[in-house]
Biopython code that builds the backbone (N, CA, C, O; Angstrom):
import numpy as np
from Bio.PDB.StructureBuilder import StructureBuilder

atoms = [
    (1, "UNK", "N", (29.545, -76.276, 1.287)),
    (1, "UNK", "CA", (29.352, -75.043, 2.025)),
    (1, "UNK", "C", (28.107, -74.355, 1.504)),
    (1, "UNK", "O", (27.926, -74.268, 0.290)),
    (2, "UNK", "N", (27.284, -73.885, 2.337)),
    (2, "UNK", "CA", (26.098, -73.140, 2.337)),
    (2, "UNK", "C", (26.558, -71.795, 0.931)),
    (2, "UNK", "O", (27.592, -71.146, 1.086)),
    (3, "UNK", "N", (25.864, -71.606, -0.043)),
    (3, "UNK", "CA", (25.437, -69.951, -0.333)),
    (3, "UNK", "C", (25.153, -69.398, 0.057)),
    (3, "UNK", "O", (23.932, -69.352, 0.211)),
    (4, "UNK", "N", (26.113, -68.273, 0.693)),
    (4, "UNK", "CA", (25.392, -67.095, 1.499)),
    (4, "UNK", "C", (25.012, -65.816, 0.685)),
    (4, "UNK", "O", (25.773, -65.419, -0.198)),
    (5, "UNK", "N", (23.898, -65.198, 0.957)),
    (5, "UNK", "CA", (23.134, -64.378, -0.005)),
    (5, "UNK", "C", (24.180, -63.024, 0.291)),
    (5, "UNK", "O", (24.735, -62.969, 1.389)),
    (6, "UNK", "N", (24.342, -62.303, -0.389)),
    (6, "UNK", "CA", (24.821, -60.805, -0.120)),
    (6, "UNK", "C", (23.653, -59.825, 0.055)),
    (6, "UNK", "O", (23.543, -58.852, 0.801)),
    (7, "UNK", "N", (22.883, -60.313, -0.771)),
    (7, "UNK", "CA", (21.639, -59.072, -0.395)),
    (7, "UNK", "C", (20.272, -60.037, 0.056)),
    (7, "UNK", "O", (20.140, -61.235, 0.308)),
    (8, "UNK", "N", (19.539, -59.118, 0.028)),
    (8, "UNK", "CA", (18.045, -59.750, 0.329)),
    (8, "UNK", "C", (17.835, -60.145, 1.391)),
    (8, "UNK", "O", (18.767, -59.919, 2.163)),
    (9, "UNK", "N", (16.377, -61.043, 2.135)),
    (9, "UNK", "CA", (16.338, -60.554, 3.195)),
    (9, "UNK", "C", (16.670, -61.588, 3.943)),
    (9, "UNK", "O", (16.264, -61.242, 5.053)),
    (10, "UNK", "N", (17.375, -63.143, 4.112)),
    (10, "UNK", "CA", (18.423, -63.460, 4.764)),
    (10, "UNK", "C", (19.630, -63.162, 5.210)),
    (10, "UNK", "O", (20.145, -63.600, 6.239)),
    (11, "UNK", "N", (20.261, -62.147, 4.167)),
    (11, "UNK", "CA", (21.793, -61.335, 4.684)),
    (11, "UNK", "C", (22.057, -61.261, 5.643)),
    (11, "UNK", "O", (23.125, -61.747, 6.014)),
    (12, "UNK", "N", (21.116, -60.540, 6.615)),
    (12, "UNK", "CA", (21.424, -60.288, 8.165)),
    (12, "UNK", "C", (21.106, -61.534, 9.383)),
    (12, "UNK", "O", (21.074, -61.348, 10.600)),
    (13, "UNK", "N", (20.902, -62.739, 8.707)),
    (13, "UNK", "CA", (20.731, -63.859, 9.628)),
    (13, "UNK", "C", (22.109, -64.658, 9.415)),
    (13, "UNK", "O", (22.711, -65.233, 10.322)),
    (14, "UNK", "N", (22.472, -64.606, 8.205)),
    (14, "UNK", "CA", (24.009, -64.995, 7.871)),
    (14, "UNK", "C", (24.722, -64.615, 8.150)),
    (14, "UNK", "O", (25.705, -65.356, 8.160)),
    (15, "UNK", "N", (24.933, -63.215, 8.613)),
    (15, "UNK", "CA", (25.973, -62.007, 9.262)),
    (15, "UNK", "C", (25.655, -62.532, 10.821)),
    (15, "UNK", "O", (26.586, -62.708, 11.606)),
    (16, "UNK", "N", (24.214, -62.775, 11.215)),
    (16, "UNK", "CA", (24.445, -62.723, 12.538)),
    (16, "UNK", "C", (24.969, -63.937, 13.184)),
    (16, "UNK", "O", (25.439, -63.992, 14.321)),
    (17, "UNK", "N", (24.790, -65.286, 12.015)),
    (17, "UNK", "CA", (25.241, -66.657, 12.368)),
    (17, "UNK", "C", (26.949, -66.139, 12.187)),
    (17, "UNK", "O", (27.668, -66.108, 13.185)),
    (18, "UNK", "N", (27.424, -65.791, 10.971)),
    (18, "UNK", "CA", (28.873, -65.621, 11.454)),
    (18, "UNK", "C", (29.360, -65.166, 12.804)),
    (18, "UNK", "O", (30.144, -65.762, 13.542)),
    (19, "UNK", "N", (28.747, -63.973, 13.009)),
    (19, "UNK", "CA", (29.129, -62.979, 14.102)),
    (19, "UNK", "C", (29.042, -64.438, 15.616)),
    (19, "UNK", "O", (30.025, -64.790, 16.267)),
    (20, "UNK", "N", (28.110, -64.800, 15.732)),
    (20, "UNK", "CA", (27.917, -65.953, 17.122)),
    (20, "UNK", "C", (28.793, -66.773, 16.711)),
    (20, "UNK", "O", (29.732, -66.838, 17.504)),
    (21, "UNK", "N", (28.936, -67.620, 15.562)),
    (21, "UNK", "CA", (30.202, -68.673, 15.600)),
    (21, "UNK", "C", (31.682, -67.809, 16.112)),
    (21, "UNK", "O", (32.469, -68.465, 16.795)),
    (22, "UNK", "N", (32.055, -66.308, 15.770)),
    (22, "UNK", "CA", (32.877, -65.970, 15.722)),
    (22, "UNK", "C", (32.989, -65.962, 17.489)),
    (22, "UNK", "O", (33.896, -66.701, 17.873)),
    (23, "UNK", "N", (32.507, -65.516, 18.205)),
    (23, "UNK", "CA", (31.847, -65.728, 19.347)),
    (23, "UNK", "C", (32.070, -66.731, 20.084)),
    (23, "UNK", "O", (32.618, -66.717, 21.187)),
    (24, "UNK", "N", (31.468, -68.049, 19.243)),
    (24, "UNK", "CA", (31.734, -69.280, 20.132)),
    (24, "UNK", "C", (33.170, -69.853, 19.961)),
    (24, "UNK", "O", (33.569, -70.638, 20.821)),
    (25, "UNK", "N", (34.139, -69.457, 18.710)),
    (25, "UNK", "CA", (35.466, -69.447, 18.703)),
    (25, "UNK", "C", (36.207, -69.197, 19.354)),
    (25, "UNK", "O", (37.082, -70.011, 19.648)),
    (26, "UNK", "N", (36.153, -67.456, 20.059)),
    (26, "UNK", "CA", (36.275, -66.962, 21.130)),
    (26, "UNK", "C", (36.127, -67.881, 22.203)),
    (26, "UNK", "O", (37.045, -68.648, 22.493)),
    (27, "UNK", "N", (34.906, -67.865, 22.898)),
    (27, "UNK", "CA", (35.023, -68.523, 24.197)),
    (27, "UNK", "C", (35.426, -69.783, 24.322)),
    (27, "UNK", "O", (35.968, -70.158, 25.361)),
    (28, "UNK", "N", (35.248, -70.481, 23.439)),
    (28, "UNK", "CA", (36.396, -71.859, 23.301)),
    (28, "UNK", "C", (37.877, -71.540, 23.351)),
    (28, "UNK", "O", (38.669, -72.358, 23.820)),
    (29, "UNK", "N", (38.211, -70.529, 22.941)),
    (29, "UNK", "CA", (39.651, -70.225, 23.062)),
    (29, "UNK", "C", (39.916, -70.135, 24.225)),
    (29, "UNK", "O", (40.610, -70.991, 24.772)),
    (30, "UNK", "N", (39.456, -69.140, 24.839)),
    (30, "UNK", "CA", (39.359, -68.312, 25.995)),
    (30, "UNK", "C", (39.357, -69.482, 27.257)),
    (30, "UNK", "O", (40.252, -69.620, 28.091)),
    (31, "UNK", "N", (38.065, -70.300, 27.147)),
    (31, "UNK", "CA", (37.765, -71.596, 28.433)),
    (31, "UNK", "C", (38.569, -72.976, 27.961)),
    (31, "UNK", "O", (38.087, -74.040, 28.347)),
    (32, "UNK", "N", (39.641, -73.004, 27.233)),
    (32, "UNK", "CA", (40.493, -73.731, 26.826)),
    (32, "UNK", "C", (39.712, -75.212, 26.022)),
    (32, "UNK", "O", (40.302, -76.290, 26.094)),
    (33, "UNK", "N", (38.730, -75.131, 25.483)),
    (33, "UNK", "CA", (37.647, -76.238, 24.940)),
    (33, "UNK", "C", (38.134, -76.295, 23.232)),
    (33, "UNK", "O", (38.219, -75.368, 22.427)),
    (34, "UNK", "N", (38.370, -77.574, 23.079)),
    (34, "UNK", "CA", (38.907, -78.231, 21.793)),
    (34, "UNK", "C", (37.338, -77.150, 20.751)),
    (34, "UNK", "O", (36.142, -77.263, 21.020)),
    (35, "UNK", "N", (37.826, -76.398, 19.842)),
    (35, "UNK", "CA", (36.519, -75.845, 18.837)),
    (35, "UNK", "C", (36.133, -77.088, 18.551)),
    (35, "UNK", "O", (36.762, -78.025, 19.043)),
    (36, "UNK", "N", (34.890, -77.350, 17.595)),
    (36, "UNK", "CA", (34.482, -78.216, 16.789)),
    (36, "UNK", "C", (34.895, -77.898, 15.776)),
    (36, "UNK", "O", (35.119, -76.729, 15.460)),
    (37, "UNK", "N", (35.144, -79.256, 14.804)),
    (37, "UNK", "CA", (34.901, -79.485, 13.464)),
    (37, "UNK", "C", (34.371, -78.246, 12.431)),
    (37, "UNK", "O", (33.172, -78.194, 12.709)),
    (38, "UNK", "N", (34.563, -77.465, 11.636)),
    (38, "UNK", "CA", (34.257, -76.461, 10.863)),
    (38, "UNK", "C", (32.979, -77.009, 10.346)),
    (38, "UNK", "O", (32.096, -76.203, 10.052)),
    (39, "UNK", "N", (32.683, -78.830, 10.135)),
    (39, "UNK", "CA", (31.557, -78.884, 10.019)),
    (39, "UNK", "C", (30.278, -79.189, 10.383)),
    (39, "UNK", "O", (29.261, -79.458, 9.743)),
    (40, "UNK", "N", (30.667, -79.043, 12.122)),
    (40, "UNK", "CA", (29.898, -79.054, 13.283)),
    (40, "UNK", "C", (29.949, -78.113, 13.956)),
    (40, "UNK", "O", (29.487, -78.464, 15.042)),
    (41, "UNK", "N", (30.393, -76.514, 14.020)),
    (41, "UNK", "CA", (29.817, -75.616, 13.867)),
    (41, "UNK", "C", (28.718, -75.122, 14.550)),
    (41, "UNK", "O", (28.565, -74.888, 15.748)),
    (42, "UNK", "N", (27.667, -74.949, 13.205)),
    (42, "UNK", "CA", (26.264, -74.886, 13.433)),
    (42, "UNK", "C", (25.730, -75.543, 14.715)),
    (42, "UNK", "O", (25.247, -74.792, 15.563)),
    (43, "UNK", "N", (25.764, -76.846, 14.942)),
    (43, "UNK", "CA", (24.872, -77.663, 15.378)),
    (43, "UNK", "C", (25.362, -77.444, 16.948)),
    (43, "UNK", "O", (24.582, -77.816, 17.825)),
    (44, "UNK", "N", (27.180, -76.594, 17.495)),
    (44, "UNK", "CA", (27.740, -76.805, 18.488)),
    (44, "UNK", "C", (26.661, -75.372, 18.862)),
    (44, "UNK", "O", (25.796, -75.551, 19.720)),
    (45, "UNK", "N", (26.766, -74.011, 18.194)),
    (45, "UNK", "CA", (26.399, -73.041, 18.080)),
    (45, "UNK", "C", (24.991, -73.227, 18.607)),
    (45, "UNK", "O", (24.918, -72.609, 19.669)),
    (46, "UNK", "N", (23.465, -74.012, 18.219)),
    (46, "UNK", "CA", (22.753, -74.503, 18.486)),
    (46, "UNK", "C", (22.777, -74.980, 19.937)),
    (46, "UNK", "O", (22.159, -74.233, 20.697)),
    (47, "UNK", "N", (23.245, -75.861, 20.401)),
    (47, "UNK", "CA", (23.897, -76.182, 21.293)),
    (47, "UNK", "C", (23.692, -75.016, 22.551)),
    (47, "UNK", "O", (22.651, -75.107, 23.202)),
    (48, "UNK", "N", (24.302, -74.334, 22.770)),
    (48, "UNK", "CA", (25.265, -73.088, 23.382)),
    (48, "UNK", "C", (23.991, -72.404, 23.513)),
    (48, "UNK", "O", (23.653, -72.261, 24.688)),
    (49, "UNK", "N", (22.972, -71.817, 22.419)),
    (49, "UNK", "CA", (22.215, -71.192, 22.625)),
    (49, "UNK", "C", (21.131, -71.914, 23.552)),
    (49, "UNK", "O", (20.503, -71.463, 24.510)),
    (50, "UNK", "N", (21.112, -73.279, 22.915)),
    (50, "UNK", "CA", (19.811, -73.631, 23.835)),
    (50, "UNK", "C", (20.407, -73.585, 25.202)),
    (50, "UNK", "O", (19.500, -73.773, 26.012)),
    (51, "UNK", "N", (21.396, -73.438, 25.712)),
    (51, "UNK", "CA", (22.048, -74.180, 26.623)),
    (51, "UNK", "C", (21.873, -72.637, 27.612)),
    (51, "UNK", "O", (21.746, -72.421, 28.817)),
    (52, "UNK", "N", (21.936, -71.879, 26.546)),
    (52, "UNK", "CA", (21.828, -70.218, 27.510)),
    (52, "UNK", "C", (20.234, -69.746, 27.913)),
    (52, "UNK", "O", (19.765, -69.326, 28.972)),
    (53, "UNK", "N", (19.773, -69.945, 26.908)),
    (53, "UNK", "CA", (18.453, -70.083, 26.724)),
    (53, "UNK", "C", (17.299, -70.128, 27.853)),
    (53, "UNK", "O", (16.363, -69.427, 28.238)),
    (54, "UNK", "N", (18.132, -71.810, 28.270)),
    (54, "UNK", "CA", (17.491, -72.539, 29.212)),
    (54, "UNK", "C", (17.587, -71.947, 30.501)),
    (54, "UNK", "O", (16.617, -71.712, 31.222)),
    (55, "UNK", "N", (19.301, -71.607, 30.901)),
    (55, "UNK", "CA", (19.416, -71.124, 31.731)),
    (55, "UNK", "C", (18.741, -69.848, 32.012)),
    (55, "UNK", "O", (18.169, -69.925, 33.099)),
    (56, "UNK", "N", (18.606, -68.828, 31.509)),
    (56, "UNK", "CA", (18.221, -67.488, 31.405)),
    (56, "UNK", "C", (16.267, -67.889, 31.873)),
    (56, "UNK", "O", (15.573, -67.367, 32.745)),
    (57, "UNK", "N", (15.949, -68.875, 30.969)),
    (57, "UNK", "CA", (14.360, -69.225, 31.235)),
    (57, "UNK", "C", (14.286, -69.739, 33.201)),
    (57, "UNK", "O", (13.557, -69.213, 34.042)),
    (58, "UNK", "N", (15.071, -70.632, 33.382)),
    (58, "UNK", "CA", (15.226, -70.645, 34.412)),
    (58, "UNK", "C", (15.558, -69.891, 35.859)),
    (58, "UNK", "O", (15.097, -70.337, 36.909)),
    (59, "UNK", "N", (16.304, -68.840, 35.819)),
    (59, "UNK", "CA", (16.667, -67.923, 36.199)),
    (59, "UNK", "C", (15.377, -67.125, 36.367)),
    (59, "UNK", "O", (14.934, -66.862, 37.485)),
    (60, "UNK", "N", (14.766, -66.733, 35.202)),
    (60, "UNK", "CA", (13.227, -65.965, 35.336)),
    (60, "UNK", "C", (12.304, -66.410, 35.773)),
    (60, "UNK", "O", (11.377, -65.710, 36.180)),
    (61, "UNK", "N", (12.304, -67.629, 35.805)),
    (61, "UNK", "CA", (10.777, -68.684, 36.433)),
    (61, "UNK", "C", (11.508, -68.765, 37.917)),
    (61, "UNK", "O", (10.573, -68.879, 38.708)),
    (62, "UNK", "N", (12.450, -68.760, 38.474)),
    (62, "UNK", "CA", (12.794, -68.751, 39.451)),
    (62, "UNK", "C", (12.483, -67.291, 40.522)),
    (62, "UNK", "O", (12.013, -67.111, 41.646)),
    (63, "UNK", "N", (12.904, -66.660, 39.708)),
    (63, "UNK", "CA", (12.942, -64.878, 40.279)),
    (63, "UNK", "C", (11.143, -64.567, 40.492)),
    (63, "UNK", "O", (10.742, -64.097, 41.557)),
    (64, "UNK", "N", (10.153, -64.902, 39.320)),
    (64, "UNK", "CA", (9.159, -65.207, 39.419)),
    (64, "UNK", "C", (8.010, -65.375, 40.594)),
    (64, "UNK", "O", (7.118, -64.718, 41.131)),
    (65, "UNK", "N", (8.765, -67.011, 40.652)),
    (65, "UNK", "CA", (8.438, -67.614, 41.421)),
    (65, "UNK", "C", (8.977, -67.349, 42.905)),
    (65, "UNK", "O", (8.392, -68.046, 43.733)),
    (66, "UNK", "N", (9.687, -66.735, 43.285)),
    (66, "UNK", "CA", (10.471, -66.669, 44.525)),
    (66, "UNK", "C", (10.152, -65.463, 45.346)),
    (66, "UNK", "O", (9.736, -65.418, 46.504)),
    (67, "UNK", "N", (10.564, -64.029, 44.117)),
    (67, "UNK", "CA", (9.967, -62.811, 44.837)),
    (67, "UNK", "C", (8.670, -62.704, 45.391)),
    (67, "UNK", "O", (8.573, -61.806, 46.228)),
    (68, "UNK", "N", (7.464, -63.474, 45.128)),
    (68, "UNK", "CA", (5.911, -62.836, 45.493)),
    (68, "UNK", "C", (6.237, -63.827, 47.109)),
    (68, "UNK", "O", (6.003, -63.135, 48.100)),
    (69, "UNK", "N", (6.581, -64.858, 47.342)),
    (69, "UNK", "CA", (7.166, -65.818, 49.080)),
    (69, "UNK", "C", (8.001, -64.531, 49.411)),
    (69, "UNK", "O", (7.447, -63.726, 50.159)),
    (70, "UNK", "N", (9.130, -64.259, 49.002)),
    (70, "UNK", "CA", (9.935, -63.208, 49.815)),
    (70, "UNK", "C", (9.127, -62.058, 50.691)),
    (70, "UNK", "O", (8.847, -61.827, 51.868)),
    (71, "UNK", "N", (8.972, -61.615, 49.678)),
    (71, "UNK", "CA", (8.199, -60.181, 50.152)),
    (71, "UNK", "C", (6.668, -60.045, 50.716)),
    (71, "UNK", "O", (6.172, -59.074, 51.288)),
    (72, "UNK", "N", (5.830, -61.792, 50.262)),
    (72, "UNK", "CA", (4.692, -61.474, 51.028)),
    (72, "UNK", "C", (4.859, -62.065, 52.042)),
    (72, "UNK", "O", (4.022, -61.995, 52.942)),
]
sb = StructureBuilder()
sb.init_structure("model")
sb.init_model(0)
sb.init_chain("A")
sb.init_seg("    ")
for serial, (resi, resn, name, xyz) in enumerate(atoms, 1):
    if name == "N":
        sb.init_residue(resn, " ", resi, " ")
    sb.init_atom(name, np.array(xyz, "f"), 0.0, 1.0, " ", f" {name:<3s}", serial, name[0])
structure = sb.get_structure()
């Protein structure tokens, strides 16, 4: 298991990785999806973000791209 710092200036990237796993626990509960492995985790977490990421990038290159045809 990782050392997590209590102070200094990683603290709040370790708080915020807990806080999103706690998160992705949640919605695995919630959308009935087997969690991962405690030591796959990270890498599912990874995962999820790129996975939102993408979508959200997409969504904007779309809106982008779509409104200036609509309206002109």
């Amino acid at each position: 298991m990782l050392k997590q710092p209590t102070r200094g200036l990683f603290a709040g990237a370790f708080t915020g990785v807990k806080f999103l796993l706690h998160l992705m626990r949640m919605g695995h509960t919630i959308l009935g999806i087997t969690p991962p492995r405690p030591e796959h985790e990270r890498a599912f977490l990874l995962g999820w973000m790129a996975a939102l990421l993408l979508a959200v990038l997409v969504s904007v290159g779309l809106l982008l791209f779509l409104v200036p045809r609509i309206m002109g």
